[in-house]
C-alpha positions as CSV (number, residue, x, y, z in Angstrom):
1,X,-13.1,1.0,13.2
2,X,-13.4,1.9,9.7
3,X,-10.8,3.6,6.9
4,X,-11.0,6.1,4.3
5,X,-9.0,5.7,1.0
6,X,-8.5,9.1,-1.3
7,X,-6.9,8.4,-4.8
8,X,-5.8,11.3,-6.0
9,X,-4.9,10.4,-9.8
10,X,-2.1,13.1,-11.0
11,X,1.5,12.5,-10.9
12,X,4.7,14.7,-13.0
13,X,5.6,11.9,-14.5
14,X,4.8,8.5,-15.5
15,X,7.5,6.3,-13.7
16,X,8.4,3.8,-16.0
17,X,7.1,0.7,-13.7
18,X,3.8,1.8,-12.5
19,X,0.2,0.4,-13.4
20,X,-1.7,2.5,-10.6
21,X,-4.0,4.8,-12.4
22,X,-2.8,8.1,-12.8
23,X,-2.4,11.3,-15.3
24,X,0.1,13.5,-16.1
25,X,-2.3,16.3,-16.9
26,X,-2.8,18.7,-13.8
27,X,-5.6,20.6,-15.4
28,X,-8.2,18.9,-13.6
29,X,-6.6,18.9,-10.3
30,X,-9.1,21.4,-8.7
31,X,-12.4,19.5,-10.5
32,X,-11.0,16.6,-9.0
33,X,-11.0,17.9,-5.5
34,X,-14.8,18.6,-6.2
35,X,-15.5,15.4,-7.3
36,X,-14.2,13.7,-4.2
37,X,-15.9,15.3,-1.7
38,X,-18.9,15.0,-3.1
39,X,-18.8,11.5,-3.7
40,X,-17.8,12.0,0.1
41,X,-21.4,13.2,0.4
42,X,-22.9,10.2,-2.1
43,X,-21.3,7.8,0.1
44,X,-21.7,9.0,3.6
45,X,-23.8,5.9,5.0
46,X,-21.3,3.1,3.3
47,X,-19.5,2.3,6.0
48,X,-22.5,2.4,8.5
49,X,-21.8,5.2,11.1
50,X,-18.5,3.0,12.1
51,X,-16.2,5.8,13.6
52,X,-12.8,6.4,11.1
53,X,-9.2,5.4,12.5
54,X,-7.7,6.4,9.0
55,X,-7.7,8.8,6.4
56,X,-4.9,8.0,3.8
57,X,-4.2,9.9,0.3
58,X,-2.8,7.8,-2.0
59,X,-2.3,8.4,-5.7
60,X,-1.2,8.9,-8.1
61,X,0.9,11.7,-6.1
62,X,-0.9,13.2,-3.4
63,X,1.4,15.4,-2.2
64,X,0.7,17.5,-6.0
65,X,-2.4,19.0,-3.7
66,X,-1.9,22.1,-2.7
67,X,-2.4,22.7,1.6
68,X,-6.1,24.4,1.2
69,X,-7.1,21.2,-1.2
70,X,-5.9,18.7,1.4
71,X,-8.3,20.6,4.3
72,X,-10.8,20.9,2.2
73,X,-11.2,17.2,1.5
74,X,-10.2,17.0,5.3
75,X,-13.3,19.3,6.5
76,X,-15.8,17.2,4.0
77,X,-15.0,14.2,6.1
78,X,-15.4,15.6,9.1
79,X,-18.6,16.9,8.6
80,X,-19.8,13.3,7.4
81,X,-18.3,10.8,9.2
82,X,-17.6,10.1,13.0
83,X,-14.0,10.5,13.2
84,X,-11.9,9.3,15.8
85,X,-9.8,11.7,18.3
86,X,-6.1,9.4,17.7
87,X,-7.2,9.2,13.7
88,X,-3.8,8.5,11.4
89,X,-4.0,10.3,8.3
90,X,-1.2,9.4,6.1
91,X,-0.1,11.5,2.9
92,X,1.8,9.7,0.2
93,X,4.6,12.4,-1.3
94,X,7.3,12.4,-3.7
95,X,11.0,13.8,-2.1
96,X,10.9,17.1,-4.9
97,X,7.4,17.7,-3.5
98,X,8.6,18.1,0.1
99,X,10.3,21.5,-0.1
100,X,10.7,23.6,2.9
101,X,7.6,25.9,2.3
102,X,5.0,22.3,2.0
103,X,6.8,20.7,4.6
104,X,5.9,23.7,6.6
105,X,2.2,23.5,5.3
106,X,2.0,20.3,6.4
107,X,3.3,20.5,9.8
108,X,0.6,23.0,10.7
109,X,-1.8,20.2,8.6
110,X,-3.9,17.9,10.1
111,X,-1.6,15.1,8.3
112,X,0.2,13.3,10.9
113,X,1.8,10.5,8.9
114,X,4.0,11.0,5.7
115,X,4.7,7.8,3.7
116,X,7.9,8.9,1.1
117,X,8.5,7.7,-2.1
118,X,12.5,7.8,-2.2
119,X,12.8,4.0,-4.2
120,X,16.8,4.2,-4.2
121,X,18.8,6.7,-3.3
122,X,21.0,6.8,-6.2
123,X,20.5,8.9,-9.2
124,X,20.7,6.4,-11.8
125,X,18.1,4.1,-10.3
126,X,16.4,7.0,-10.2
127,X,16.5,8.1,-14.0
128,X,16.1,4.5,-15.1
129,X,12.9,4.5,-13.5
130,X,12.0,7.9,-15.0
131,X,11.6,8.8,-11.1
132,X,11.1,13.0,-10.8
133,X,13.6,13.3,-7.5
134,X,17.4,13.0,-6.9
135,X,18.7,10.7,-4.4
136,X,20.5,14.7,-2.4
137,X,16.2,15.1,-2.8
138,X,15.4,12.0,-1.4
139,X,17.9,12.5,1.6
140,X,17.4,16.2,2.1
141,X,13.3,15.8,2.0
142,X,13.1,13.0,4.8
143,X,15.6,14.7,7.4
144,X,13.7,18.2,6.4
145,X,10.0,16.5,7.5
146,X,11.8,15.1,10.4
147,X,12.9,18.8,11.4
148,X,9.2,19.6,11.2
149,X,8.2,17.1,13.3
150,X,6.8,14.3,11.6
151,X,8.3,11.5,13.7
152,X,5.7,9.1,11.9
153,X,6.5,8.5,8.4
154,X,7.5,5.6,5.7
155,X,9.9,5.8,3.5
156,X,9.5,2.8,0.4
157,X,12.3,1.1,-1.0
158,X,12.8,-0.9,-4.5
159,X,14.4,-4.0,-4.9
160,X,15.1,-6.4,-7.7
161,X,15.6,-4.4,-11.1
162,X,19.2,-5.0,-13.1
163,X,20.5,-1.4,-12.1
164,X,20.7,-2.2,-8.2
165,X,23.8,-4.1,-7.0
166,X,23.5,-5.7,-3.5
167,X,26.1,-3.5,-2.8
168,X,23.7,-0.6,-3.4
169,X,20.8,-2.8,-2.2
170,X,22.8,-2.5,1.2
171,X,23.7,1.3,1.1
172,X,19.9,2.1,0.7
173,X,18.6,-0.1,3.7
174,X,21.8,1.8,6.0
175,X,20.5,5.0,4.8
176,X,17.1,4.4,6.6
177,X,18.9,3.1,9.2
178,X,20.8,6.2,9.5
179,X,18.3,8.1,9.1
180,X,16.6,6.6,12.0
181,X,13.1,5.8,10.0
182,X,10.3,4.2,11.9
183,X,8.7,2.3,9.3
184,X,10.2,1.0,5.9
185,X,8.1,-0.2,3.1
186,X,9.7,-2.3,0.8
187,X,8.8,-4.2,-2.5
188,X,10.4,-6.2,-6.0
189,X,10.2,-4.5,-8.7
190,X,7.4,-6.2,-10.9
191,X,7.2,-6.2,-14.6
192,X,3.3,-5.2,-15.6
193,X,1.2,-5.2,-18.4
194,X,1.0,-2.1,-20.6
195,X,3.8,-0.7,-18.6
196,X,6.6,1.2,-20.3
197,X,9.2,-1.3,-18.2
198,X,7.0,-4.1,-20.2
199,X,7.6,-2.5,-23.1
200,X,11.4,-1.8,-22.8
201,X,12.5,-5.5,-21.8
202,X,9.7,-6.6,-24.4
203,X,11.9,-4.8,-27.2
204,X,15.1,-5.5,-25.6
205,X,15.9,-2.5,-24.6
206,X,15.9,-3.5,-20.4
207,X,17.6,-6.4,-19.4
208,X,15.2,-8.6,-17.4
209,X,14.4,-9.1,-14.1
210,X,16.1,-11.7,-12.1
211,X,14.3,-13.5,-9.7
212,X,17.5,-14.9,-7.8
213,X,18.5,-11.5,-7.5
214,X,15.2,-10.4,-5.9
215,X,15.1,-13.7,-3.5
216,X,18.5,-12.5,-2.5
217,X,17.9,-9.2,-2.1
218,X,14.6,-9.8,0.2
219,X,16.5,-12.0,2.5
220,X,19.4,-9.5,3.3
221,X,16.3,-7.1,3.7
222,X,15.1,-9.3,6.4
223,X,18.6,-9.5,7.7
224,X,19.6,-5.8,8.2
225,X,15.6,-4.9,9.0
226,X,15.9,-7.5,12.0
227,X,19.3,-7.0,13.0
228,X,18.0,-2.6,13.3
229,X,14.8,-3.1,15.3
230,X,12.5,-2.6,12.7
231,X,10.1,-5.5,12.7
232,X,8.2,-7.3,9.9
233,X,5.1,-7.2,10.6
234,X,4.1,-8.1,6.7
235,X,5.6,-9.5,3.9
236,X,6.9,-6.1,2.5
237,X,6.2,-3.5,5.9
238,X,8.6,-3.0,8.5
239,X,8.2,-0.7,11.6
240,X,9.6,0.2,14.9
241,X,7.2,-0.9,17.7
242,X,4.3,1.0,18.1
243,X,5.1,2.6,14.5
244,X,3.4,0.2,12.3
245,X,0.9,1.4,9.7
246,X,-2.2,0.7,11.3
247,X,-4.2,1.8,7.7
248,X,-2.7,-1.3,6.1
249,X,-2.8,-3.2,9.0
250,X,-6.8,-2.9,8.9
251,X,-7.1,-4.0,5.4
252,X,-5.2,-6.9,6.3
253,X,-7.0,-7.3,9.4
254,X,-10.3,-7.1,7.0
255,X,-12.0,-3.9,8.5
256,X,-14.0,-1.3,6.4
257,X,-12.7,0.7,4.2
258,X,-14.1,3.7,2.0
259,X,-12.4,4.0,-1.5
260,X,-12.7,8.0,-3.3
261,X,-11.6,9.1,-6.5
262,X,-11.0,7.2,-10.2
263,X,-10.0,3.6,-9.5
264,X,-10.6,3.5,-5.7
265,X,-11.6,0.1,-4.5
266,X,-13.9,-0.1,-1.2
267,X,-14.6,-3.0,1.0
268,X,-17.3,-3.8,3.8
269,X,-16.9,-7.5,4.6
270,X,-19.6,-8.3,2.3
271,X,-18.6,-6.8,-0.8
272,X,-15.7,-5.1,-3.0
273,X,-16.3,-1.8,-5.0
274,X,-14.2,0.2,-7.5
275,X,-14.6,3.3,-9.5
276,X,-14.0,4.0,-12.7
277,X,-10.2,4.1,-14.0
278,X,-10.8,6.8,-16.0
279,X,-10.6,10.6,-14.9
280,X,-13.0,12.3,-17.3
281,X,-15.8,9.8,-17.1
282,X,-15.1,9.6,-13.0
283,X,-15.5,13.4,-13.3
284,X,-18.4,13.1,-15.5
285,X,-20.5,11.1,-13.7
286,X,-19.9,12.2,-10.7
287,X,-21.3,15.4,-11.9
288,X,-24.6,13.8,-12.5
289,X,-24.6,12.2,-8.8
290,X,-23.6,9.2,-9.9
291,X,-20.7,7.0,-8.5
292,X,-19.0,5.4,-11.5
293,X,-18.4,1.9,-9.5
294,X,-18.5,-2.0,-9.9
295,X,-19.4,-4.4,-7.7
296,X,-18.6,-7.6,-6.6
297,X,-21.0,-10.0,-4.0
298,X,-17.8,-11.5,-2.2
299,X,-19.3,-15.6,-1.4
300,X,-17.5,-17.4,1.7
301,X,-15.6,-19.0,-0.4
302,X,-14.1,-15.5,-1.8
303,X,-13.8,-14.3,2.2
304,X,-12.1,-17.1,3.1
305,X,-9.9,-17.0,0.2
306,X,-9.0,-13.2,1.0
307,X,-8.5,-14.1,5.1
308,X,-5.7,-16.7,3.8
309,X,-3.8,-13.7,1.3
310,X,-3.7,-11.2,3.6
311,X,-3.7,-13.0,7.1
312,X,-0.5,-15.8,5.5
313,X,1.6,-11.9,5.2
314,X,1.5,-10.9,8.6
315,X,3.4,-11.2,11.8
316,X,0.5,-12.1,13.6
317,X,-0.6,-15.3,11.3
318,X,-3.7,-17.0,10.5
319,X,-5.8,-17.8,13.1
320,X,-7.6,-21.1,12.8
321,X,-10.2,-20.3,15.7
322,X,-11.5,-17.7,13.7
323,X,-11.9,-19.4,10.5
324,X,-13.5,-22.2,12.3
325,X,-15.6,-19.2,13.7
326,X,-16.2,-17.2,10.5
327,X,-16.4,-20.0,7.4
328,X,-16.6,-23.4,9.4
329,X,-15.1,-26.7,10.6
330,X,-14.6,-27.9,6.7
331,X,-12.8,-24.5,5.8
332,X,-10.5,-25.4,8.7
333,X,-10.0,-28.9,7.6
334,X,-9.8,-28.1,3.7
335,X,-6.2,-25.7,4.6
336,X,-4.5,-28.5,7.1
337,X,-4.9,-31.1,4.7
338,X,-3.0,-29.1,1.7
339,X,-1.2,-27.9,4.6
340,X,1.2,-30.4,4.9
341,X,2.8,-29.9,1.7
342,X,4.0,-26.7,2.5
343,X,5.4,-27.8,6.7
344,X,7.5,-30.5,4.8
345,X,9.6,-27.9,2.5
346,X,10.4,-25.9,6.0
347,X,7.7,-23.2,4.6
348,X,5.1,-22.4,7.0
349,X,5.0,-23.9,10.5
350,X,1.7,-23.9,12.6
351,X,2.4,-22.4,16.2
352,X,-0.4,-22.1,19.2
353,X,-3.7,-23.0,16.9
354,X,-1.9,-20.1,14.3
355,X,-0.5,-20.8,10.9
356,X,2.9,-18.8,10.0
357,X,5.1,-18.3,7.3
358,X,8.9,-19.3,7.9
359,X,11.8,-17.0,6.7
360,X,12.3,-19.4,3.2
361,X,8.3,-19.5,3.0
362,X,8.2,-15.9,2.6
363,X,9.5,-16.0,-0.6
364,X,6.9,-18.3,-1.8
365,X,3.8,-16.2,0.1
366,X,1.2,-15.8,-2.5
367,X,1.7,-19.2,-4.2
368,X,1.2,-20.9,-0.7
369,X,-2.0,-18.6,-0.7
370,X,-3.3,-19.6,-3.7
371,X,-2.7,-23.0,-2.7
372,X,-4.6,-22.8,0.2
373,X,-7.7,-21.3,-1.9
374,X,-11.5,-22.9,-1.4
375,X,-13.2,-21.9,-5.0
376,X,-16.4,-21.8,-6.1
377,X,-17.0,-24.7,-8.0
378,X,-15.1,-27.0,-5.4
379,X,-17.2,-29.5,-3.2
């Protein structure tokens, strides 16, 4: 089973924590539609007639494309790929998008998934992170798609930043209890490069982030999430049984995926891909019948090393049969031996030929990760 990634670069406004690649200028929008499905057609044999479980638009701010753009984009794959009966397509959307007349659209859509970008549900979260919704938006837009129908759909939650109290912390996670969502993505705040957050604590105009206050915050998360019935099944994704994404489960699974659109990485077990992060040279060149992409030959090493990041996140652990399988017996004897480390701080425990994270080594995921990384100059 394969995936289908479609980046759809515009958003209203630039929220002021985001690196993804994006513009604020909608001009393009329709071009853009263009572009994609044709590179649609320039890539039709990458992921080598494996039939498609998942369509996902991503952005950026999908939910800016109008209900004709969507199916067109929706037809285009259809006619090129093997698609599968049960496939999960999954539309990112901000809460001021989802108004009762594109809520409607949708519901009569093929989209069966929404994923909602509420972050907090209290307005001055919102305006510090020069969000475009209200938290009445953010309330009134997930119980409207639930009216509709869509019984699948993620809502994401921010932790971490100076504004959010644990008190509010707490408030948010009972709202999506309340509400009665199935699946809950949920991430720290992260200060980036080049981001207007960077620049704002940089010139001490932002207090900075505390990492106690994120470590705490996490763990109540893991708290209420477990004590609700909503299971984490990755570091930051939690679901009602049966409801987890199975998009992001397959790229942490390592399947296929095919990456559309200005910054779109793709994947095929051999190698990693990514477009251009630029709009009007994307546009350009794809024009011309070009795909504006790099490339990157992934060695064992590299596989390996991406099998431990994504595999260490999940519920279902890394299995040492299949790296013995996949990379080989020293692979399997290079992670036990820097291993130990980690089993005597109470951080990972290994359980029926599986490696897990425990609840303290969750906090410490992707440094255990990088511990455990094989590269390419090692013997």
């Amino acid at each position: 089973m394969a995936g289908i990634y479609l980046h759809i670069p515009f958003c209203k406004k630039a929220c002021h924590y985001c690196d993804f690649h994006f513009s604020t200028s909608l001009g393009a929008k329709a071009d853009m539609v263009e572009a994609i499905c044709k590179e649609l057609r320039l890539r039709k044999d990458y992921l080598e007639a494996e039939q498609v479980e998942t369509i996902y638009f991503g952005g950026g701010t999908p939910s800016l494309l109008s209900a004709d753009e969507l199916q067109k984009i929706l037809d285009t794959i259809h006619q090129l790929f093997s698609v599968s009966n049960t496939v999960e397509i999954t539309l990112e959307a901000n809460p001021d998008d989802l108004h009762a007349e594109k809520v409607r659209e949708l519901s009569h859509s093929p989209i069966n998934r929404l994923s909602i970008g509420v972050q907090s549900f209290f307005d001055d979260d919102l305006l510090w992170m020069n969000r475009s919704h209200t938290g009445t938006e953010a309330d009134s837009s997930i119980k409207r798609a639930q009216d509709a129908g869509f019984e699948n759909s993620n809502v994401d939650l921010i932790y971490g930043f100076p504004l959010l109290t644990d008190a509010k912390w707490q408030h948010n996670i009972a709202q999506i209890i309340r509400l009665d969502i199935p699946h809950l993505s949920s991430y720290a705040m992260t200060v980036e490069q080049g981001t207007a957050l960077h620049h704002f604590i940089e010139n001490k105009k932002h207090t900075p982030l505390n990492e106690a206050q994120s470590a705490q915050q996490f763990l109540h998360l893991l708290h209420q999430t477990d004590q609700a019935g909503l299971q984490q099944y990755e570091i930051s994704n939690f679901a009602k049984a049966g409801k987890e994404s199975i998009h992001n489960s397959n790229y942490w699974k390592g399947e296929k995926y095919l990456g559309l659109g200005p910054s779109a990485h793709s994947f095929n077990a051999h190698s990693r891909q990514w477009n251009v992060a630029n709009n009007a040279k994307y546009l350009a060149s794809i024009s011309q019948n070009k795909v504006p992409q790099s490339i990157e030959i992934l060695s064992l090493n590299n596989r390996f090393n991406e099998y431990m990041m994504t595999s260490l996140r999940t519920s279902w652990g890394t299995d040492f049969a299949k790296i013995s399988r996949s990379f080989g017996t020293k692979y399997l004897t290079h992670m036990k031996a820097r291993l130990i480390q980690f089993e005597e701080k109470g951080w990972v425990i290994q359980k029926n030929d599986h490696l897990y994270l425990t609840q303290s080594g969750k906090l410490f995921a992707d440094g255990i990760a990088a511990d455990l990384f094989i590269v390419d100059d090692e013997n």
